[in-house]
DOMIRO-800598 format. One record per residue (C-alpha): residue number from 1; x, y, z. Coordinates in steps of 0.5 Angstrom, whole numbers, padded with zeros to 4 digits. Example, Ala and Ser with C-alpha at 12.3 -4.5 7.8 and 13.67 -1.06 7.14 Angstrom:
> i px py pz
> 1 0025 -0009 0016;
> 2 0027 -0002 0014;
//
This chain:
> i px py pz
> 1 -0052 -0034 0099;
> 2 -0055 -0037 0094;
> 3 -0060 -0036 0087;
> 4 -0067 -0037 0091;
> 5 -0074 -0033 0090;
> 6 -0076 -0029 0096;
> 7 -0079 -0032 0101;
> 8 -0085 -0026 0101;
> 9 -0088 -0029 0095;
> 10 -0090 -0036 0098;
> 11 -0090 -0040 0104;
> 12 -0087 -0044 0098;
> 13 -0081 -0040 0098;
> 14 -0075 -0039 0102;
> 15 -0069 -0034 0101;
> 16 -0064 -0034 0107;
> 17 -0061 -0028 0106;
> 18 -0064 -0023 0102;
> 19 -0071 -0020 0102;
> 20 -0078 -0020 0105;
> 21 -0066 -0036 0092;
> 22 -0039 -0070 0058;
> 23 -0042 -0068 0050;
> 24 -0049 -0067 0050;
> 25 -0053 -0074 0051;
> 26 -0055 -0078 0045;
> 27 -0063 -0079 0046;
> 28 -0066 -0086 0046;
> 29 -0070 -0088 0040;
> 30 -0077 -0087 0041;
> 31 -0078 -0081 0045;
> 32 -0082 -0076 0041;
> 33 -0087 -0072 0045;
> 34 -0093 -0073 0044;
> 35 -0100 -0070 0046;
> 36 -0102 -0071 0052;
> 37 -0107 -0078 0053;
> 38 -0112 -0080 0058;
> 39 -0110 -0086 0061;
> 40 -0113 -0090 0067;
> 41 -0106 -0091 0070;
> 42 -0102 -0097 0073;
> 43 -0106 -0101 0076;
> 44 -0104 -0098 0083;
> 45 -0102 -0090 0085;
> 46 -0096 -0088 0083;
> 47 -0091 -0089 0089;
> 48 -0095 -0093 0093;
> 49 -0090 -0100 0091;
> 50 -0082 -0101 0094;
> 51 -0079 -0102 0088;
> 52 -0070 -0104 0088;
> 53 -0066 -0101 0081;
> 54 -0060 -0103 0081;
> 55 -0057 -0099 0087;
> 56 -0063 -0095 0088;
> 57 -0070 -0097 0093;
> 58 -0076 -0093 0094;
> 59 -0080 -0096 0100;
> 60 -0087 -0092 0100;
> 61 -0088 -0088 0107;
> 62 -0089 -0083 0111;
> 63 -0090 -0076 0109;
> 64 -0083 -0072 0110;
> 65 -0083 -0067 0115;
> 66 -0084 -0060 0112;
> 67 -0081 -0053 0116;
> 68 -0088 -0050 0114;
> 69 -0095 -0054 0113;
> 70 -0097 -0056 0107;
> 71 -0103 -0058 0107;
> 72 -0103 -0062 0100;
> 73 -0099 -0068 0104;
> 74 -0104 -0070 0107;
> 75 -0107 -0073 0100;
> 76 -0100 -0075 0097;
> 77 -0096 -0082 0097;
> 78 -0089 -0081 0100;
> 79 -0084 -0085 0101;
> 80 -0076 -0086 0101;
> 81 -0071 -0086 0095;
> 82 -0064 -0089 0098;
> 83 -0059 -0089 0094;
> 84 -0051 -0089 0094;
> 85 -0048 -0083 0097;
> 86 -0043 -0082 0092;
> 87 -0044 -0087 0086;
> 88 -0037 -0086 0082;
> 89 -0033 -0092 0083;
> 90 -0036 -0095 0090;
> 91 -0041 -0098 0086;
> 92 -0047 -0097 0091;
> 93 -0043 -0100 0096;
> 94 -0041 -0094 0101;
> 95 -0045 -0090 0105;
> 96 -0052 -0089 0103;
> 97 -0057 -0083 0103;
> 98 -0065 -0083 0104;
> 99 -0069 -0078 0099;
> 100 -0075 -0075 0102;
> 101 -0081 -0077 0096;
> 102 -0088 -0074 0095;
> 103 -0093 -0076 0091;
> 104 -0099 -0070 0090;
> 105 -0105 -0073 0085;
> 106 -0108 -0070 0079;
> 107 -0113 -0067 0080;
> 108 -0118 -0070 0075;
> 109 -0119 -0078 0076;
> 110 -0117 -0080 0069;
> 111 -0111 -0077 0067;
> 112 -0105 -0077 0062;
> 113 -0100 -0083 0064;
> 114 -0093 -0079 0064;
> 115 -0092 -0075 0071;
> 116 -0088 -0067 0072;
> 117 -0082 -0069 0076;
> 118 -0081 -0062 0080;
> 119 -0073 -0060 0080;
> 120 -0073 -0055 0086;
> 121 -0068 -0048 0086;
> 122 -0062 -0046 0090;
> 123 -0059 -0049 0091;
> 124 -0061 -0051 0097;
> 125 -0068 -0051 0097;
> 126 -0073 -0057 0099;
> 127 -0077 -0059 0093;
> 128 -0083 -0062 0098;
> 129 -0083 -0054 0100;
> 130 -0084 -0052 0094;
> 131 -0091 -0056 0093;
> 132 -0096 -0050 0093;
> 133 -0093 -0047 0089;
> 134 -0093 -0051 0083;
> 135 -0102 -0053 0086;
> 136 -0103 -0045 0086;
> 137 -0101 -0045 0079;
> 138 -0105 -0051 0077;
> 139 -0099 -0055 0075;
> 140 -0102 -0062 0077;
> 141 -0109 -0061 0074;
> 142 -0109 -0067 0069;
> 143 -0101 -0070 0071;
> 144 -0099 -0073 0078;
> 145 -0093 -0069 0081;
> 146 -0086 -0072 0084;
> 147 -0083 -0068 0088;
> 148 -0077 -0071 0091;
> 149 -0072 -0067 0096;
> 150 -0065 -0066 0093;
> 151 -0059 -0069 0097;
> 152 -0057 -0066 0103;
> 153 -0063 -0061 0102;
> 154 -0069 -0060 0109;
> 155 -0072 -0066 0108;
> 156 -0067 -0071 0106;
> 157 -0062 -0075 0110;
> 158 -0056 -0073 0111;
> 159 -0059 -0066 0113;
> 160 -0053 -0061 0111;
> 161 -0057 -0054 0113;
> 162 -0052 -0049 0117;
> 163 -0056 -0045 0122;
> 164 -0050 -0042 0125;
> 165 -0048 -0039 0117;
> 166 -0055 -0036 0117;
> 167 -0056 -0033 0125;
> 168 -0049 -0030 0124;
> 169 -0052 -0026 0117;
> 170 -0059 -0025 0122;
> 171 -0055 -0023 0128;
> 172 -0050 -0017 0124;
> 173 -0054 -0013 0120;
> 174 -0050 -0007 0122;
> 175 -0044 -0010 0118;
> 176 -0041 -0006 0113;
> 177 -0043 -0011 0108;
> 178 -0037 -0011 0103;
> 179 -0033 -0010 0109;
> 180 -0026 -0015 0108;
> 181 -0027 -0017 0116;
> 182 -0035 -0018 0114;
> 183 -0032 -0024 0109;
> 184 -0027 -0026 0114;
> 185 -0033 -0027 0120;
> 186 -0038 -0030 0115;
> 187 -0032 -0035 0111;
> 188 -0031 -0038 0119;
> 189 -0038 -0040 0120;
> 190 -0037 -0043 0113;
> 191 -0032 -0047 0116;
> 192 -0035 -0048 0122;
> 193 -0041 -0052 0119;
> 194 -0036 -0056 0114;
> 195 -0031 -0059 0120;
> 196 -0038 -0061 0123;
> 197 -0042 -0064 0118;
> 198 -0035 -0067 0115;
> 199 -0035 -0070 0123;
> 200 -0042 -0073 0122;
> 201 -0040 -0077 0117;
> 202 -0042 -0073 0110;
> 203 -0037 -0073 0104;
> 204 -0038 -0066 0101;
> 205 -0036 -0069 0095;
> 206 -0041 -0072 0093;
> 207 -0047 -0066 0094;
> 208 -0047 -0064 0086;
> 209 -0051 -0064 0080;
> 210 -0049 -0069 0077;
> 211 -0050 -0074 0083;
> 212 -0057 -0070 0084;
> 213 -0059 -0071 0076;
> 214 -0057 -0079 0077;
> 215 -0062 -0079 0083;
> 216 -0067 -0077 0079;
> 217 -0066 -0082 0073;
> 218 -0066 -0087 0079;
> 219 -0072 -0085 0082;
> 220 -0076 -0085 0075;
> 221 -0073 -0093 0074;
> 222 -0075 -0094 0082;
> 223 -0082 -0091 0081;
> 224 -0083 -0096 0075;
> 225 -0084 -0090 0070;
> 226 -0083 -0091 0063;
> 227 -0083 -0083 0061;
> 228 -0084 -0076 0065;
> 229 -0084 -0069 0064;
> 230 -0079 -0064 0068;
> 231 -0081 -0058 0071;
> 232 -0074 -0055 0074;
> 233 -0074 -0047 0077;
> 234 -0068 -0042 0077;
> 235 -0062 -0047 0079;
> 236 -0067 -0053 0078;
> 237 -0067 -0051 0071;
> 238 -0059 -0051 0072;
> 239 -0060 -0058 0074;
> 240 -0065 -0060 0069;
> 241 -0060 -0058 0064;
> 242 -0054 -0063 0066;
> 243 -0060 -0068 0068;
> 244 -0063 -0067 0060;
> 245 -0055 -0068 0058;
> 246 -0053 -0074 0062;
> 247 -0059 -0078 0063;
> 248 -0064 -0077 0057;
> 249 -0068 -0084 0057;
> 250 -0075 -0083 0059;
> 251 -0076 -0075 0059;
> 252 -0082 -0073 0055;
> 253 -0081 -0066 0055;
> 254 -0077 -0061 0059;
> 255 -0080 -0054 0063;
> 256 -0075 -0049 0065;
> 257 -0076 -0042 0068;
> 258 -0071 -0037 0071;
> 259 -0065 -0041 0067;
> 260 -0058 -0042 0069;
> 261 -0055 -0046 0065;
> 262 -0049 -0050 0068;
> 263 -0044 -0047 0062;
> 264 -0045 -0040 0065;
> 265 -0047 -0041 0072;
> 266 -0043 -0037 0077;
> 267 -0042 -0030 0079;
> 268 -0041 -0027 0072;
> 269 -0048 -0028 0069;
> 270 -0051 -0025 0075;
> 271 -0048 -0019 0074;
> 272 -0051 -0020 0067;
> 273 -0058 -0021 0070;
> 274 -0057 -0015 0075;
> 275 -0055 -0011 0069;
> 276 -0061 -0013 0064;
> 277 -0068 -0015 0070;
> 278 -0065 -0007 0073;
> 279 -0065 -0004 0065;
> 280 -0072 -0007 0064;
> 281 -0075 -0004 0071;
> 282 -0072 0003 0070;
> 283 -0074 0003 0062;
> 284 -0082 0001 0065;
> 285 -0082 0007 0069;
> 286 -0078 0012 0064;
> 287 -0084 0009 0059;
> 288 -0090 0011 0064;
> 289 -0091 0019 0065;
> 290 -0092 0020 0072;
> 291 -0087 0015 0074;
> 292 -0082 0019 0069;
> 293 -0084 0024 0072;
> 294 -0084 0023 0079;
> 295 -0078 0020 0079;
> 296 -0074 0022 0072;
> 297 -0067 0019 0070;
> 298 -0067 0013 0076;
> 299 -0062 0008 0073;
> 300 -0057 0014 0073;
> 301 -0059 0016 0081;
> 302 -0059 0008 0083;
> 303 -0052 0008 0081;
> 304 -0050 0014 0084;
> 305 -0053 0012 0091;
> 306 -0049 0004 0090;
> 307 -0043 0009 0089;
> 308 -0044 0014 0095;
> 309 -0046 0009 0100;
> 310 -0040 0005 0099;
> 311 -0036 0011 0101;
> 312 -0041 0012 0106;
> 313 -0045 0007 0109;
> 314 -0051 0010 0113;
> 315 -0054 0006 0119;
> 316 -0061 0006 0121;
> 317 -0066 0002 0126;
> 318 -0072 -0001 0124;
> 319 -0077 -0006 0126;
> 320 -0079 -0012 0123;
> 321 -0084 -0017 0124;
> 322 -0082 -0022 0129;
> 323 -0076 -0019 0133;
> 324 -0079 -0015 0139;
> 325 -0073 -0010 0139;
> 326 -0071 -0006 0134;
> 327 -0065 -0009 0128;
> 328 -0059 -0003 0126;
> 329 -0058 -0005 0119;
> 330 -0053 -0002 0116;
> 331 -0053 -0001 0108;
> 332 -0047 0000 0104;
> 333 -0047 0000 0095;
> 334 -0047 -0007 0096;
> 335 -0053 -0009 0099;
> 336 -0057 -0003 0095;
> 337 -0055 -0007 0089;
> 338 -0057 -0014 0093;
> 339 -0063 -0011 0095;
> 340 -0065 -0009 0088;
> 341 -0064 -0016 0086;
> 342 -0069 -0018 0090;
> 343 -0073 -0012 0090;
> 344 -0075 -0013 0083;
> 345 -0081 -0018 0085;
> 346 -0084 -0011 0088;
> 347 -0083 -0008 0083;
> 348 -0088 -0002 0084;
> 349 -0085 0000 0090;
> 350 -0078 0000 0087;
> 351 -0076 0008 0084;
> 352 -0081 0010 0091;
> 353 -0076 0006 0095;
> 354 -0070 0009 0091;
> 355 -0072 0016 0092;
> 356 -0074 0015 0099;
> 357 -0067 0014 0100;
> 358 -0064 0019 0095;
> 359 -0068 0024 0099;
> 360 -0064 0022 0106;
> 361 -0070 0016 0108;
> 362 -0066 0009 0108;
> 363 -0073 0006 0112;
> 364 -0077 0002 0106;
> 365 -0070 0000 0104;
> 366 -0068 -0002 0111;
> 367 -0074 -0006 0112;
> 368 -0075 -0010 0107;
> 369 -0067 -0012 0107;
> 370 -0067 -0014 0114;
> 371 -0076 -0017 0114;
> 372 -0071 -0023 0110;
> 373 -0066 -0023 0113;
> 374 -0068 -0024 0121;
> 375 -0075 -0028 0119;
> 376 -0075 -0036 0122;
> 377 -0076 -0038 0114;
> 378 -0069 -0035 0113;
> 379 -0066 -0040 0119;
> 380 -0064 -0046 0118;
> 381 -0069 -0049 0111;
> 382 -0063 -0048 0106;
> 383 -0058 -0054 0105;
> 384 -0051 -0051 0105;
> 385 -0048 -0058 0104;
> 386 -0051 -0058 0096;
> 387 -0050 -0051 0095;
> 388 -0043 -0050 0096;
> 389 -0042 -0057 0093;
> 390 -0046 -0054 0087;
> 391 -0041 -0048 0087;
> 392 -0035 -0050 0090;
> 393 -0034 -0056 0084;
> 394 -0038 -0053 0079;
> 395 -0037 -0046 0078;
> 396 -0031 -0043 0082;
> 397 -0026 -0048 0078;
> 398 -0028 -0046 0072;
> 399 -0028 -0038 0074;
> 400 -0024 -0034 0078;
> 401 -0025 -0027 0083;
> 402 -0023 -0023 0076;
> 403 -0026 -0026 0072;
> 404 -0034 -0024 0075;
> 405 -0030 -0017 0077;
> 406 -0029 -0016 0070;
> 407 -0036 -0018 0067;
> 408 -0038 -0013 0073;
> 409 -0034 -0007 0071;
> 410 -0037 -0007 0063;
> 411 -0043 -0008 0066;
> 412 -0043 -0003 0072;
> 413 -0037 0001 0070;
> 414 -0038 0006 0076;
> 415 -0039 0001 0081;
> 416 -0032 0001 0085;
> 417 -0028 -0004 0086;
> 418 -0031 -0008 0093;
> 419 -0038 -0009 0090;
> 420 -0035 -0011 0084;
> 421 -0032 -0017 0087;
> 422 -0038 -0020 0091;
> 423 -0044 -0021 0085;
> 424 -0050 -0021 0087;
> 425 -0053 -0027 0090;
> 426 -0046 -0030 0091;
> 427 -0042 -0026 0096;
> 428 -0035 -0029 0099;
> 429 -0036 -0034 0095;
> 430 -0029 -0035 0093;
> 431 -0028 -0035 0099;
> 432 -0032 -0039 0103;
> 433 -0030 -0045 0096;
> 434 -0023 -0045 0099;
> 435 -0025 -0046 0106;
> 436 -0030 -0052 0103;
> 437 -0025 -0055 0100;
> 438 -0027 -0060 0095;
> 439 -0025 -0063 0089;
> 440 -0028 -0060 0082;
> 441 -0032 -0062 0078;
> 442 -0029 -0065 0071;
> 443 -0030 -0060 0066;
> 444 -0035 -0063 0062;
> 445 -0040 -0060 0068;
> 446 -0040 -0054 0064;
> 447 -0041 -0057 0057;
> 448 -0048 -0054 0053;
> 449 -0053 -0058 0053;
> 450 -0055 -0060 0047;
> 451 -0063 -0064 0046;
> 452 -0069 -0065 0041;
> 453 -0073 -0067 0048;
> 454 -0078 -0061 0047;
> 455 -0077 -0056 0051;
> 456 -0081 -0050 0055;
> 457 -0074 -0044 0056;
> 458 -0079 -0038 0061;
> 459 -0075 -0032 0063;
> 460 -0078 -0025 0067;
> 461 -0077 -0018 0063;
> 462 -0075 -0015 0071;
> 463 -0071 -0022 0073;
> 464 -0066 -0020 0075;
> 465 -0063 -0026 0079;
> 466 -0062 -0030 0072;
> 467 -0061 -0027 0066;
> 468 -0067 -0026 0061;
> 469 -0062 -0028 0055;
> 470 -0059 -0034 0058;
> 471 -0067 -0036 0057;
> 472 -0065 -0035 0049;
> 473 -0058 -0037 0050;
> 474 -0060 -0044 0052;
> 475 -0065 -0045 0047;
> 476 -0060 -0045 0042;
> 477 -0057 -0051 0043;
> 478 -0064 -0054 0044;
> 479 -0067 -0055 0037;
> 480 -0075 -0057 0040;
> 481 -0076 -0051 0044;
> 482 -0081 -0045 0045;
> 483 -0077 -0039 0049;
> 484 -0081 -0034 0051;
> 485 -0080 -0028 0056;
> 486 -0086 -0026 0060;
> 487 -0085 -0019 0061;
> 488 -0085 -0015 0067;
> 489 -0084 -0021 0071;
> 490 -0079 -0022 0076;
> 491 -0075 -0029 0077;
> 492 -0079 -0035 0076;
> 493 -0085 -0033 0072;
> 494 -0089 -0039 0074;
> 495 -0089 -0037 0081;
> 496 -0092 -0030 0079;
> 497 -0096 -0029 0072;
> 498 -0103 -0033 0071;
> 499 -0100 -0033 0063;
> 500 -0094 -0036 0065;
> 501 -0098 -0042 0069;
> 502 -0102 -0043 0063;
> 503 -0097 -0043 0058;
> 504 -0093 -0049 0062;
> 505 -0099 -0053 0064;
> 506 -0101 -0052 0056;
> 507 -0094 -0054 0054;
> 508 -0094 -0061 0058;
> 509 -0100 -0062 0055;
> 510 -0098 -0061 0048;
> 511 -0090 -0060 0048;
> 512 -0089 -0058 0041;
> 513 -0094 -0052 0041;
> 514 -0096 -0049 0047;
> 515 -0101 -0044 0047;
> 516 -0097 -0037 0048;
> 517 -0103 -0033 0045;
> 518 -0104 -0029 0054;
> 519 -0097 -0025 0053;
> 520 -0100 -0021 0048;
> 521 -0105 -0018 0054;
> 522 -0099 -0017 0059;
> 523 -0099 -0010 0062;
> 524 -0094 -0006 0066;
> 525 -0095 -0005 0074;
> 526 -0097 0002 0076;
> 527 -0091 0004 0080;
> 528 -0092 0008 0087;
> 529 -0093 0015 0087;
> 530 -0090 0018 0093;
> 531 -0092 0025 0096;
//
């Protein structure tokens, strides 16, 4: 599993397992933002000439095929960007890979010059998937929008998704989720798909961060483009860090939301965020009269249940859409705490769900934990290729099954030792590296960004997938940015809040003051009141 929004949320967004995802670069002179300009463009639309930088060609094509439709494709210009598959020493000359890319129009005539680039979650995700999401926030009123599939990922070329990984999660919903034979099953469908993929010819190495930001600075360079913004979502902004870091020439400005930053990135900081998007949601109820009194000291009755169902792991059937025969699902204080991660972008419903279930009635639970898991979006969309090649050289060499353990335990002290060990987002994930078995990252993958590009750092009070802090830590060492939590948002503000969409679209207008003044008249949900 991995650090992807819901798939509920927008057609835009896939979620496989979980609900119904060297020093810092010195800048080139002469890449000061600057306000945004009307400008009449270059003498042909964007995308729409083959163009060959050093080992890298954009050929102008069809639209790529899309696991959902996407009716914006339909006015874009696509293409293919063909780059080497692993650059370091092959130089280009080995096998190479073809990245699906599109092209979505401003929405004005007459528009500003530099184009938003959209670095997609995960990892995993396909970027040209996520093209509503970024129209319904208005993204693309005055900018053209580039959104090119990451390696490996549905749309590109070698494909490395692993059906078999998500039919097994789909299919055994009546495992004990924590369960040690549950890891040993799910790491032997893990190394299923990586003997198949190997046999196909993929060099797993070579699906990482490092490649993908390379991809992205040969990209701009084969499109002609002088200067672009970034827009990167959860692991995007993970992405759009190493990418700031390692190949700054030509970034006008940066927006990042739902932050990971690749110096933190693993299972540790997500017990951060459970910790900190949980606390948020139960402090809003316990700060509303009939929610605190409906259902009063909720933090301390979710920690109980995680505790007991560990112990005592309650089966129920439920029906879910698109399955004609009934799901058995067994929750365990595991999967209550996955639930709770993805939960938070229902927030409303939260302290009646956890209530229901306090009260013997596991239902709405149950439903919402298999809706996700069993739904057609949750097959076969997200690339396990990029994601382990993300986890397996960058994070896991650099933090081991104790460490996330221990983060767990100061944060959760009474979680037993079994849930502690799977962190959210990311279980079996040590497990499943060893069966990748790929070589780290250099060290220097870890480093800190640090950048005077202009940057935009957005994080949600209720998110609980990526710490809201690590939005603020970020910012530290990015002397130019604007660090903003929207409250009572979940993971990926854009995705959700009117404000945040206006303060991004405001930001690449004006990158040095984006206009922030809509935070100041966010309200909290009304939460659900049951009988």
């Amino acid at each position: 599993m991995s650090l992807r929004p819901p798939h509920h949320r927008s057609t835009a967004r896939r979620l496989p397992a979980a609900l119904a995802g060297a020093t810092a670069g010195v800048l080139a002179a002469g890449l000061v933002a600057a306000p945004a300009h009307a400008d009449s463009g270059p003498a042909a639309p964007l995308g729409t000439r083959a163009r060959t930088v050093g080992h890298a060609r954009f050929v102008p094509g069809p639209c790529p095929r899309t696991a959902d439709p996407v009716p914006a494709l339909k006015d874009a210009h696509c293409g293919t960007l063909t780059v080497p598959e692993k650059r370091d020493g092959h130089r280009g000359q080995g096998r190479r890979i073809t990245l699906a890319v599109a092209i979505i129009p401003a929405a004005t005539e007459r528009h500003a010059g530099d184009p938003i680039v959209w670095l997609a979650g995960g990892p995993g995700d396909d970027a040209v998937s996520e093209i509503p999401m970024a129209l319904a926030g208005g993204l693309n009123r005055d900018r053209d929008l580039i959104f090119m599939s990451q390696r490996g990922t549905y749309s590109a070329d070698p494909e490395l998704t692993c059906p078999n990984v998500d039919e097994f999660v789909a299919n055994n919903l009546d495992l004990v989720f924590g369960a040690p034979s549950t890891g040993r099953l799910h790491v032997e469908e893990t190394r299923k798909c990586r003997d198949l993929l190997v046999r196909r010819g993929a060099d797993l190495s070579a699906y990482n961060g490092t490649e993908s930001a390379a991809d992205y600075d040969d990209l701009r360079r084969a499109l002609g483009i002088r200067q672009w913004n970034v827009f990167g979502i959860s692991y995007g902004t993970d992405l759009a860090l190493q990418y700031m870091r390692l190949h700054p020439k030509g970034i006008r400005s940066v927006g990042i939301d739902g932050v990971l930053p690749p110096s933190l990135a693993g299972g540790a900081v997500t017990w951060k965020a459970a910790r900190e998007g949980f606390d948020s949601i139960f402090k809003t109820c316990a700060e509303q009269r009939a929610c605190n009194n409906r259902y009063p000291n909720l933090r301390a009755t979710f920690e109980r249940l995680v505790v007991e169902l560990e112990a005592r792991p309650v089966t129920t059937t439920v029906t879910v859409p698109g399955r004609t025969e009934p799901v058995k699902v067994t929750l365990d204080g595991g999967v209550l705490v996955t639930w709770l991660t993805f939960a938070s972008h229902l927030a409303e419903g939260v302290p009646r769900s956890i209530d229901e279930l306090a009260h013997g009635n596991p239902r709405r639970i149950a439903e919402q934990w298999a809706g996700g898991k069993v739904s057609p979006q949750a097959i076969g969309r997200a690339s396990l290729g990029i994601a382990n090649g993300v986890f397996c050289s960058e994070w896991t060499p650099f933090e081991s099954q104790a460490d996330i353990i221990r983060a767990g335990r100061r944060l959760f002290p009474s979680f037993p030792r079994s849930v502690l060990a799977n962190a959210p987002l990311l279980p079996w994930m040590h497990d499943d590296c060893r069966v990748w078995d790929i070589p780290p990252a250099p060290r220097s993958i870890r480093s800190v960004t640090r950048s005077d590009i202009p940057t935009l750092v957005l994080s949600g009070g209720f998110d609980s997938q990526t710490a809201p802090s690590s939005g603020a830590y970020a910012g530290r060492t990015l002397s130019r940015s604007t660090v903003v939590t929207v409250p009572y948002v979940a993971h990926v503000v854009f995705a959700d809040s009117k404000c945040a969409q206006t303060m991004t679209v405001s930001f690449f207008d004006n990158p040095t003051a984006p206009d922030t003044g809509c935070l100041a008249g966010l309200k909290p949900p009304t939460f659900e009141i049951g009988t």
